[in-house]
VEXVO-160772 format. One record per residue (C-alpha): residue in one letter; x, y, z. Coordinates in steps of 0.2 Angstrom, whole numbers, plus 5000, padded with zeros to 4 digits. Layout:
% residues N
AXYZ ...
% end
This chain:
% residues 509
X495951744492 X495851834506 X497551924510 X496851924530 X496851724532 X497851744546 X496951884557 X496451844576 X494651814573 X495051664561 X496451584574 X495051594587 X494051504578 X495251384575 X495751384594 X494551294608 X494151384625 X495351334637 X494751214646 X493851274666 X494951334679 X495451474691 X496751584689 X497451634706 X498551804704 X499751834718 X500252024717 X498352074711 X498652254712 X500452264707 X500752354691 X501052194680 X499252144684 X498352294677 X499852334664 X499952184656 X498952034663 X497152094665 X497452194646 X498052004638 X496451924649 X495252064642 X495952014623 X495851824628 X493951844633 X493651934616 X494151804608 X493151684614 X494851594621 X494051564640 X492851444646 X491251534654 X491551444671 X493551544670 X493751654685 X495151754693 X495451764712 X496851904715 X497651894731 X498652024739 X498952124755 X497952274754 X496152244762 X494752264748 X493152184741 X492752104725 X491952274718 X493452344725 X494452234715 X493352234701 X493252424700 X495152474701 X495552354686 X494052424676 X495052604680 X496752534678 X495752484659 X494952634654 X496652714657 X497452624646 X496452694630 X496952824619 X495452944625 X495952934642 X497752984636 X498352814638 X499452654627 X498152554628 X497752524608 X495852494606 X494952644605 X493852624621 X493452454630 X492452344621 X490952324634 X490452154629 X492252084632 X492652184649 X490752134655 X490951954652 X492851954662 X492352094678 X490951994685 X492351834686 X493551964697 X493651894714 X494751984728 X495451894741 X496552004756 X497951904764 X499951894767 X500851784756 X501751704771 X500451674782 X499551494781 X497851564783 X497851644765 X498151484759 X496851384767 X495751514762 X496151494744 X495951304747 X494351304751 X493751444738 X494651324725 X494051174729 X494251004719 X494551124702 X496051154688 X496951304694 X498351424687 X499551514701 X500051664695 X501751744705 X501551914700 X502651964713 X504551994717 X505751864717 X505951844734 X504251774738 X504251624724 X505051484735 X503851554751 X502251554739 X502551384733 X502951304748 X501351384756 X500351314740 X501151144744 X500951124764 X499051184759 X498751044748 X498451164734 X499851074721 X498950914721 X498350854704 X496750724705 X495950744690 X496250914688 X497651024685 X498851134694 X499951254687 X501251394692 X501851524683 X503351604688 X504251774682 X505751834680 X506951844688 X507551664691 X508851684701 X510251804702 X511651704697 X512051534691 X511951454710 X510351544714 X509551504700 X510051314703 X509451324724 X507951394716 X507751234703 X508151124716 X506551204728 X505451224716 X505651054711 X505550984728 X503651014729 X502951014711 X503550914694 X504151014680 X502750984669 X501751104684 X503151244681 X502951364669 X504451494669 X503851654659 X504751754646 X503451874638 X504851914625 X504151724617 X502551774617 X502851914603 X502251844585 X503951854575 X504951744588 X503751634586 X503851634566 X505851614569 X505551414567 X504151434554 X505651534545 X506751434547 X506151254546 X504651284533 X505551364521 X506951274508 X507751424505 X508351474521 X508751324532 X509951284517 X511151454522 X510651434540 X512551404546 X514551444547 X514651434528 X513551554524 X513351664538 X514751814542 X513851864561 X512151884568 X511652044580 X510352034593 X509552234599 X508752244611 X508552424613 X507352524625 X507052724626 X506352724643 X507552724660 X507352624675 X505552714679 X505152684699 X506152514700 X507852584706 X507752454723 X507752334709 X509052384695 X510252414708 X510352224713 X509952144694 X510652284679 X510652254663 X511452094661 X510451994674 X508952094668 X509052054651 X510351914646 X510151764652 X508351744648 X507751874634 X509351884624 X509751704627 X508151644622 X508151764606 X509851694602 X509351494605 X507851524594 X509151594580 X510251474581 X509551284587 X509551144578 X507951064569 X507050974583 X506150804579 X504550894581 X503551044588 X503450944605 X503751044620 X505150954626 X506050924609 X506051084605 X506651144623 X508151014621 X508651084607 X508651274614 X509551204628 X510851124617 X511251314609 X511551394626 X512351254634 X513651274621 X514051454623 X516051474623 X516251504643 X517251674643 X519151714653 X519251834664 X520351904651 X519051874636 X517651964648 X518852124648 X519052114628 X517052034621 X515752124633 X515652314635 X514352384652 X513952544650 X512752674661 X511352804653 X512252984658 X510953154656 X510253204639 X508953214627 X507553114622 X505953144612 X504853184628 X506253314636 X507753314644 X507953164655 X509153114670 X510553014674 X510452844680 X511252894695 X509853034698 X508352904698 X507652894714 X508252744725 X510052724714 X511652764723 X512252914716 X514052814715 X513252694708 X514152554693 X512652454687 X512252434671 X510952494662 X511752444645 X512852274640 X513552234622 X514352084621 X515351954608 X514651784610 X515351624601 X514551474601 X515751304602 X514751184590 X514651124572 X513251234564 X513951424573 X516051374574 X516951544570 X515151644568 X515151774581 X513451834589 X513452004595 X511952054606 X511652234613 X510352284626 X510052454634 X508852574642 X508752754638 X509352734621 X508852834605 X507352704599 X506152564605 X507052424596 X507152234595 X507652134580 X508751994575 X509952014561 X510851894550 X512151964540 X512651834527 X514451804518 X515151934503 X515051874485 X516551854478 X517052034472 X518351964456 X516751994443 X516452154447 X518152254450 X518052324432 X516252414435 X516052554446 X515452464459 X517052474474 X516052354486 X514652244486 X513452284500 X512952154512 X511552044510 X510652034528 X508951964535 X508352064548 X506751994559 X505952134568 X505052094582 X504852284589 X503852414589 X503452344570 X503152164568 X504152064550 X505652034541 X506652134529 X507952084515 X509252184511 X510152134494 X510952204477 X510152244464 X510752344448 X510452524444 X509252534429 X510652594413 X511852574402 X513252544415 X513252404428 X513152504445 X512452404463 X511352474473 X510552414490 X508852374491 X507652304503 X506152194502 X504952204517 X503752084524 X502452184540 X501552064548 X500152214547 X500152204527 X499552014527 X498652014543 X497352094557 X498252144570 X497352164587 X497852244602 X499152124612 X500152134625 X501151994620 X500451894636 X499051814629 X499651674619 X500851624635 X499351624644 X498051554633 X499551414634 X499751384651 X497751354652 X497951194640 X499351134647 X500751194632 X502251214639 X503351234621 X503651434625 X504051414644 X505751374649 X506451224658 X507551224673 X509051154661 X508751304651 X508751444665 X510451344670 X511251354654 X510951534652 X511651574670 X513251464665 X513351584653 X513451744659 X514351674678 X516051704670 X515651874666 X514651924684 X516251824692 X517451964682 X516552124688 X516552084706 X518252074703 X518252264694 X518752194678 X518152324665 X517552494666 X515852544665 X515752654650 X514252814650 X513452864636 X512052994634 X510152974635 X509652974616 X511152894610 X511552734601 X512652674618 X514252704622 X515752714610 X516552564617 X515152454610 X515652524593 X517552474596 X516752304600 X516252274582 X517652394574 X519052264582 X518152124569 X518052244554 X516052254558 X514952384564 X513152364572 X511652424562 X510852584564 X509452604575 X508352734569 
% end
């Protein structure tokens, strides 16, 4: 057999076009819409993923014309390839693909608070199925959707309707709930589709294929045989052009409560009944929901924040956070949280989940680790060995797509003597892997109405339930915030974290 069964060309011929409709992007120009959006469009029209009567209508503020459109994302595109100095990981556009999607570029100029845009895009749209895309900030999602509903444009009659809606959701735990509460004044949640492109990478989505498909693993998939799990999130760039932002949010709004939280509840749920959207979204929910609420005293002692000081990366020297442009130069934001998490329930009493996030750090890093209880050592205290190593499953999800083994194994000789090994699975090994921006399966989903990946209002709660006790204890100044140097691994305090529980994180590099 073919070792590529599982390439993208034989899932798209397993996968149907999504069915006809219109994708309305608000924030057209915006850099998530040529960044990451019109790339995951581009692969999904490759594919053979859209119907042929799909089209995009991109609305936003600046006055243009379709070829306008049209011509700014076919730059924005070319840009992205290697020739043109680019990430983008094709070679050069494939002119079949971006010929098909460019005619279907639509333009429409207009302010997102005024009622004339809307009834505009009414009478564009018609009686059709149709996907609102918010790719804009936070402050304009209740305004948008209130417009789209006072329009008439949330109204399902034979067709469908759909919003999308980035992060972030809120800024706290009664933001996010005001938020819930409006959103859900003037659509139902099966018309809500909360977005965390972090579920939209490949080996988060193989976590419950792991897990629940394999005998060998669901078995030692609790308190009995697991010591601790770590959680990286690690990132090498700084807070690029967005310091307006990052000086209201950080790292722990940032990153937590939806990226870090959704890694942790796919680690750690239970077996839902089925692959249904809503079973297993209940049982995500259930995992953060029973997250131990911190003290103010336990916030001080289990979460560390630090902030990225001057040094070295691979590019160059790089700034301090406090030197990007629109950041205080007193500033006490976090770019970087490490924190102890414990979870109050049967499967995870006693097993501590340590998750680290930063940026400026020495690697581009995210992976899940599962470090798994000693063997006994009584059998071997008369060989040389003075320690077993530990035996750990590590999921990669970043840059590098698998999983890793590390286990024992004995030297080749005459004398028992351990040593650690390491058996890898690349998802690259066994399979083609195309060009992704890790956007295409969310939205190839939201076209057919598959809301699994997407998170629920309970959800984006629990997670702010979570992390409130700790936002509550900094704005009362508990805890220093900690510097560590561009390039590093994070502060040292992060270490002392772990050290306090006779445990240190892996290395990153």
């Amino acid at each position: 057999m073919d070792a590529h069964v599982g390439d993208t060309e034989a899932l798209a011929k397993t996968a149907k076009a999504a069915p006809p409709c219109t994708l309305v992007i608000f924030g057209a120009n915006g850099d998530l819409t040529k960044r990451l959006l019109m790339p995951a469009l581009y692969n999904l029209a490759g594919n053979g993923l859209l119907d042929d009567a799909f089209k995009i209508i991109g609305v936003d503020r600046d006055a243009g014309s379709d070829e306008d459109f049209q011509g700014r994302q076919t730059e924005s595109m070319q840009s992205f390839t290697p020739s043109k100095g680019g990430e983008f990981a094709e070679k050069s556009l494939d002119e079949n693909a971006w010929g098909w999607l460019k005619p279907r570029l639509h333009y429409l100029p207009g302010d997102f608070t005024k009622p004339e845009t809307f009834a505009e895009l009414a009478t564009r749209l018609g009686d059709g199925s149709a996907v609102f895309y918010l790719a804009v900030a936070d402050r304009f999602f209740a305004g948008i959707i209130d417009q789209l509903h006072d329009a008439g444009l949330t109204k399902e009659a034979g067709f469908f309707r759909r919003v999308v809606i980035e992060k972030p959701f809120g800024h706290d735990l009664s933001s996010a709930r005001d938020l819930n509460s409006h959103i859900l004044s003037k659509l139902v949640e099966d018309q809500i589709y909360r977005i965390d492109h972090f579920l939209g990478k490949e080996t988060v989505q193989n976590i419950m294929a792991l897990r629940f498909g394999n005998g060998i693993f669901e078995p030692l998939w609790n308190r009995d045989h697991i010591d601790s799990v770590q959680i990286t999130a690690a990132e090498t760039v700084g807070v690029e052009k967005r310091g307006k932002f990052y000086e209201i949010t950080g790292a722990m709004r940032d990153m937590v409560p939806n990226h870090m939280f959704q890694l942790l509840a796919m680690t750690a749920m239970e077996p839902p009944n089925s692959f249904d959207a809503d079973d297993v979204r209940s049982e995500k929910a259930k995992v953060i929901w029973a997250i131990h609420p911190m003290t103010h005293d336990e916030v001080v002692k289990n979460v560390v924040r630090g902030q990225y000081r001057a040094g070295h990366m691979a590019s160059g020297d790089v700034a301090s956070y406090v030197a990007e442009p629109d950041v205080a130069p007193d500033s006490d934001v976090e770019t970087y949280v490490a924190m102890k998490v414990l979870i109050d329930n049967w499967r995870w009493a006693g097993v501590p989940f340590y998750l680290r996030t930063g940026k400026r750090m020495s690697v581009r890093k995210t992976e899940i680790a599962i470090h798994f209880k000693q063997a006994p050592f009584a059998m071997f205290r008369d060989t040389p060995v003075d320690k077993l190593s530990p035996n750990v499953m590590v999921l990669h999800l970043q840059p590098h797509e698998g999983i890793s083994i590390l286990f024992s194994a004995k030297q080749p000789g005459q004398i028992v003597k351990l040593d650690p090994v390491r058996m890898d699975f690349r998802y690259e090994d066994y399979f083609e892997i195309k060009p992704s921006t890790g956007y295409e399966t969310l939205i190839y989903d939201v076209l057919i109405g598959e809301p699994t990946l997407f998170n629920r209002a309970d959800n984006i709660e629990a997670g702010w339930k979570a992390v409130q006790p700790i936002l509550d204890a900094w704005a009362a100044d508990a805890g220093e915030v900690h510097h560590y140097r561009a390039g590093s691994n994070g502060p040292a305090a992060a270490d002392e974290l772990l050290a306090r529980d006779g445990r240190t994180w892996r290395k990153l590099t």
